[in-house]
N, C-alpha and C positions, 0 to 999 in steps of 0.2 A: 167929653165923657169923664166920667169920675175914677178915683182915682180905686175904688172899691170895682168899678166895671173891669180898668185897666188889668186890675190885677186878679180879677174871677172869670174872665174870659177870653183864655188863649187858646180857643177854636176860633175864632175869626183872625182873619189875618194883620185888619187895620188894629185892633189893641191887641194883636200878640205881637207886634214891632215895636207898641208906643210902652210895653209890660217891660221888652228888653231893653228900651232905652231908660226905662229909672231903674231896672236893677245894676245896668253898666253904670249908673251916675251913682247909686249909693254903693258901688261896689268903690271907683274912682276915690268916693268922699271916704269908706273905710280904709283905705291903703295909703289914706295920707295920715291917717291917724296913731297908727299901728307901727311897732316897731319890729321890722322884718326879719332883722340878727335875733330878739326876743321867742318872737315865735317859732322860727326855728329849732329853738330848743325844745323846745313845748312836743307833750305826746299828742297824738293826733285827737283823742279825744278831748285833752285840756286847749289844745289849739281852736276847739270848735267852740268849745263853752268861752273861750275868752272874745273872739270874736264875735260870738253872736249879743255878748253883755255889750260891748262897745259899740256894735251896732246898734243896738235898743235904743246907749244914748243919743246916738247922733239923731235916728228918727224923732225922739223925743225932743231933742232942742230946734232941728231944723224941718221936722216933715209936718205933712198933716196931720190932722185927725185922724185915726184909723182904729176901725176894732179890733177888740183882741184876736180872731184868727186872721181878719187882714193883713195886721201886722206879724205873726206868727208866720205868717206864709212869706210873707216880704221878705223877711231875716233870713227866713231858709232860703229860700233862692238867692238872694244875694250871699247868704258866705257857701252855698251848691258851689256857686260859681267861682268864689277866690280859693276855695280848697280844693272841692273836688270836679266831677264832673257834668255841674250844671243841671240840667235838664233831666239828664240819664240817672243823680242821685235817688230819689225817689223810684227806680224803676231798676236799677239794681241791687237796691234794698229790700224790693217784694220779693219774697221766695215764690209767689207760684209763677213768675214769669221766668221759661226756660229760654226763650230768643229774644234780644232785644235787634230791631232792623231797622236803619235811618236809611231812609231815600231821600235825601238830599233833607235841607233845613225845614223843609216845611210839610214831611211827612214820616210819621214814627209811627213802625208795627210792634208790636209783642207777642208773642206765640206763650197760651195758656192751656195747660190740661191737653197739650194737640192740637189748639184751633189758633188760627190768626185772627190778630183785631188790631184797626188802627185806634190808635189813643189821639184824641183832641190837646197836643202838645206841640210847639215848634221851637226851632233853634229862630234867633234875632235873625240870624243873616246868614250867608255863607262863609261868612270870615269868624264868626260866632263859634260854627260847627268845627270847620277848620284847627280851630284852638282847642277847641274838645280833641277832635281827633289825634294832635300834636301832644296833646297834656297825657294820651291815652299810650300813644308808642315811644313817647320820652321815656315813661317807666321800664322799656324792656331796650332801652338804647337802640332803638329803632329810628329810622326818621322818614315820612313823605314828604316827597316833592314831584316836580313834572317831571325829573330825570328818576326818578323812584316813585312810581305812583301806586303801587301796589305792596301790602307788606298782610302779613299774616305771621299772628305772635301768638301766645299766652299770658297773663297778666298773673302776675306774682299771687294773686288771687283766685286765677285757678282756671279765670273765664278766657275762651279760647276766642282773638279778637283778627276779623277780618277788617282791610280798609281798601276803598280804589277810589281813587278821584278825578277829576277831571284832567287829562284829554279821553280819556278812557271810558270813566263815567258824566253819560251826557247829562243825567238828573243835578249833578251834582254829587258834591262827596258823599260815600255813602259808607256807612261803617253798620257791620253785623257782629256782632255780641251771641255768644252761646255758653249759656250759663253751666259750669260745673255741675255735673250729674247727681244726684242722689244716690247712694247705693243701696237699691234693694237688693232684697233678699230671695229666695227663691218662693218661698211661702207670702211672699209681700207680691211676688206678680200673681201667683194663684189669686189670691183676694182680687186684683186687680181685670184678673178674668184674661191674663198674656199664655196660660195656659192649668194645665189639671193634675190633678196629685199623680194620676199615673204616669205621665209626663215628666214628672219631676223626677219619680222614682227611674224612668226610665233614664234620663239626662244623668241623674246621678252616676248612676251603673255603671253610663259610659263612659263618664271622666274617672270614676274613682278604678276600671278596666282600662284605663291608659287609651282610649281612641281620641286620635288627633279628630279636633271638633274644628268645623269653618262657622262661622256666624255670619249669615247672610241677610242683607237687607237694604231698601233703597236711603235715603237719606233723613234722619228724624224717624228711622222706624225703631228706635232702642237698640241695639246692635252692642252700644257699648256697655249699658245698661243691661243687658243679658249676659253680657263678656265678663261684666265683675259678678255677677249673682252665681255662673258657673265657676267664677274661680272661686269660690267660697267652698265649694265640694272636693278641695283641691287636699290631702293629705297635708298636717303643717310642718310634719317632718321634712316636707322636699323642697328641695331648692328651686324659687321660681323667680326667672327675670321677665321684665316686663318691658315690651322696645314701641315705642309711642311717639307719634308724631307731637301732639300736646297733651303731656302728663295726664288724664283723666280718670284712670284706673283708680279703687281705692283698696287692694289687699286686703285682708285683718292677718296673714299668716306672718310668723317672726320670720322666717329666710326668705325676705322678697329683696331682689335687685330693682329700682325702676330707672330705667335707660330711657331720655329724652332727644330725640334728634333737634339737629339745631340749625339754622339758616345763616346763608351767606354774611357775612358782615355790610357795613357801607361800602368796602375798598371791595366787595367781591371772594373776598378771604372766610376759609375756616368752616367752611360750611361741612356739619357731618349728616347722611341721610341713613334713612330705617335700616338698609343694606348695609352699609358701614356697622351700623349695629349689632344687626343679625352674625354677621360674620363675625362681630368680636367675641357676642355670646359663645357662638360655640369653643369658645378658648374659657370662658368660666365657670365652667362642670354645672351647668344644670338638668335640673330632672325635668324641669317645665318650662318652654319658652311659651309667650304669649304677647301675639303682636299687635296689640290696637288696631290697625288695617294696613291690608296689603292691597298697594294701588302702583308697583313698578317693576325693576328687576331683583327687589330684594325676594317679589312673588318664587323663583327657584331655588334658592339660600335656602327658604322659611320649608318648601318640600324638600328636598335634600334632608335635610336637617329632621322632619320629620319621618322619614324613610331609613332613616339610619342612625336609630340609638337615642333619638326624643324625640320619644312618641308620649301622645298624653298631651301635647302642645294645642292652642289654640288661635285663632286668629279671627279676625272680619274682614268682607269684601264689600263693595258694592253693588251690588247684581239684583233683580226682581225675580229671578226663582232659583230653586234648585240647581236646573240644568244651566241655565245661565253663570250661575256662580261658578262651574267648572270649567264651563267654558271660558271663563272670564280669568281664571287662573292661569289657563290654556295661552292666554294672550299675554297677559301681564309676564309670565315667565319668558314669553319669547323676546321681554324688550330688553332683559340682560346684557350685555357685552358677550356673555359665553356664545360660541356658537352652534347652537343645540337644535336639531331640526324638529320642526311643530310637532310632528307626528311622535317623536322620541316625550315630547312633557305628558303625552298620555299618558304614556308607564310612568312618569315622575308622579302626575296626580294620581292615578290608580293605584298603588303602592303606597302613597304618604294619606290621604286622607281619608278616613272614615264614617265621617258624618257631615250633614251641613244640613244648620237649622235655620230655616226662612221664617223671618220677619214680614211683617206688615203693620204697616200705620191707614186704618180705615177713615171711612169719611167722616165718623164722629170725633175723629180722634185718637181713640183706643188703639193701643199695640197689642197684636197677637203673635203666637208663632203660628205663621200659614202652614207650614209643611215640617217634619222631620225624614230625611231621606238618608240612606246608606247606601255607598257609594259599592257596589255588587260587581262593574267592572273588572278584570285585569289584564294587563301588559298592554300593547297598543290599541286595544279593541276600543271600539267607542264607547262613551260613557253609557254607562246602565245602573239606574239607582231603584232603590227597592223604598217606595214611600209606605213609612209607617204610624205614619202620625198625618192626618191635615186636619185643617178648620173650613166646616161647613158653615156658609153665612144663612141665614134666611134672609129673605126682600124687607128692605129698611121701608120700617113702618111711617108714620105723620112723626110719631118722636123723633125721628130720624139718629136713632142708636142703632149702634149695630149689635143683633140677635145672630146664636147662630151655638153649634156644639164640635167641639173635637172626637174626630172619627179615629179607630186605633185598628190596625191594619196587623197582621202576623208579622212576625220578625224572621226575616232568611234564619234556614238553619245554622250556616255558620254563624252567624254573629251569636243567634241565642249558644252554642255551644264554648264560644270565645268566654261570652258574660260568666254561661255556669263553669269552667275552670277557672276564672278569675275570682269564683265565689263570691259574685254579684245575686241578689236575687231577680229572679225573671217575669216581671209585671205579668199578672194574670189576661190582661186586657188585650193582651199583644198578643194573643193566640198561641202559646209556647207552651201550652199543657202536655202538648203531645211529645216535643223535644224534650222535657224536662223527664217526662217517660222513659225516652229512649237512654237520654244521657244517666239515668239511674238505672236502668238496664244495663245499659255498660259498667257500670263502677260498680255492679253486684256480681258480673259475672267479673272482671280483671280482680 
């Protein structure tokens, strides 16, 4: 096979072995060439342009024939692989790829726009990938092995990096990549069709009325990506800290705290969790906590906290409705240390939280908010939420997009009365002409 085959068709397996064997031999022939204390010094962009010059020549004195993107392509994958990360450069260099997921060496997905797709790319080998993945948690002083075979980081970069490998993973090693968020804006989901101006106007109301807000949704359903477009509504006079498992948030206000939790060391040492967190926050006076997700017992800290003196707080869960996310709160707070009996977290969630808006990530894709519900309960009684917002789908047509309109439901009298003292306005859509009535009937006769 030629050497133009070798190198244009790494969908089959036999020349995507025989691709990585001359990129490791011209990788071998540049690192003998190159002086390693030299390059060191060098910024990473001059490190790239020198290397790829001195490759040129060695192809030129020692290789084939090759066309100009043949050879273009050559260069790149060979110095992918002495600087950075191989295979994965090109693939976290596109912006429209949000997941990057390797199932062992010789299958790689990408998650686009919401939808998965395998890419026709493989790693050499499994000691290939291995070295990727090693080159990958070296950065965050991490290390796997079969006594450590599981690590989960963030990269100085921003991209949040899972790994597990073999005895564990039977595929083979396997690393997931979840690329840094974008932060929209609230008018940037509208476009996007994740929800409708009265929506907004309603979301606004309730963060700028200080209601503690839950952001619910399953995994990939935008959750975080909602979490910063709602703190954007946030007052910039107020002091907000942010407690994150891997840093993602992206503020614009000047008093933001952000607090990153951090994982056990090699020896086992130093590890600080959300909980550690949450508890410190409330020793540095803020007006707004805001927890990237609550998935343990920092879950009772984060109500507590919201039940007495920071309210206006936000957070996400992992749950598929509504009622489930409260329930899911319900559980998470009972795996505290304190010893709080289940039925007692009702009044802790009934008291602390106000809202919770559900996500959904549909079959095209597209994120919406399924539901906005208020939490109408209180003290031990069961949960009872007042939905006033959902998203009605229509049947996914041959385009197979999802069609469909948000329905907008009255809003409890208390809450519309909470909003008009707080001197929010009260969305037409929401049914509250009639409250707005009353509530200016009172403030005509007091």
């Amino acid at each position: 096979m030629s050497l133009r085959s070798r190198i244009a068709a790494p969908d089959e397996k036999g020349p995507a072995r025989e691709d990585g064997h001359l990129v490791a031999v011209y990788r071998a022939k540049l690192l003998e060439e190159i002086d390693l204390a030299e390059m060191s010094s060098l910024a990473a962009a001059e490190r790239r342009v020198r290397l790829e010059r001195v490759l040129g020549h060695i192809i030129s004195r020692e290789g084939p024939v090759l066309s100009s993107s043949e050879r273009s392509q050559l260069i790149r994958r060979v110095v992918d692989e002495a600087l950075g990360l191989g295979v994965l450069e090109p693939l976290l260099a596109d912006a429209s790829i949000t997941e990057i997921m390797v199932n062992g060496p010789d299958s790689i997905f990408v998650e686009r726009a919401g939808r998965v797709e395998q890419l026709p790319l493989r790693f050499a080998s499994n000691e290939q990938l291995m070295q990727t993945i090693e080159r990958i948690v070296s950065t965050v002083n991490r290390r796997v092995d079969e006594s450590n075979p599981m690590v989960d980081a963030r990269l100085p970069t921003g991209e949040r990096v899972n790994v597990i490998i073999p005895p564990l993973a039977l595929t083979g090693p396997t690393l997931t990549i979840r690329r840094f968020p974008r932060a929209y804006t609230l008018p940037e989901l509208i476009a996007l069709g994740s929800l409708d101006e009265q929506m907004l106007m309603l979301l606004a109301a309730f963060v700028r009325a200080r209601f503690n807000v839950i952001v619910s949704g399953g995994t990939g359903s935008g959750k975080t990506t909602l979490l910063n477009a709602l703190s954007g509504l946030i007052p910039t006079h107020e002091r907000i800290i942010t407690i994150e498992d891997s840093a993602e948030l992206q503020l614009q206000q000047e008093h933001v705290i952000r607090l990153e939790s951090r994982p056990a060391n090699v020896e086992g040492k130093g590890q600080i969790t959300i909980r550690d967190l949450v508890r410190n926050s409330l020793r540095m006076r803020p007006d707004r906590i805001i927890v990237g997700e609550v998935r343990g017992g920092e879950t009772l800290d984060m109500l507590q906290a919201m039940s007495t003196g920071h309210d206006g707080s936000l957070a996400t869960v992992h749950s598929n409705s509504a009622e489930d996310a409260l329930m899911r709160l319900q559980t998470l707070g009972s795996m505290s240390e304190v010893n709080i009996p289940f039925e007692a977290l009702k009044d802790q969630i009934n008291s602390a939280v106000d809202v919770v808006v559900q996500l959904a990530r549909h079959a095209d894709g597209s994120r919406k908010i399924a539901e906005i519900a208020l939490l109408v309960s209180h003290g031990r009684e069961q949960f009872r939420i007042a939905t006033v917002t959902r998203f009605v789908p229509r049947p996914i047509g041959a385009d197979r997009v999802v069609h469909g309109h948000f329905e907008h439901l009255p809003l409890p009298r208390p809450v519309a009365e909470k909003l008009y003292v707080a001197g929010e306005p009260l969305p037409q859509a929401f049914g509250v002409a009639e409250a707005i009535d009353v509530l200016n009937t009172r403030q005509a006769i007091g």
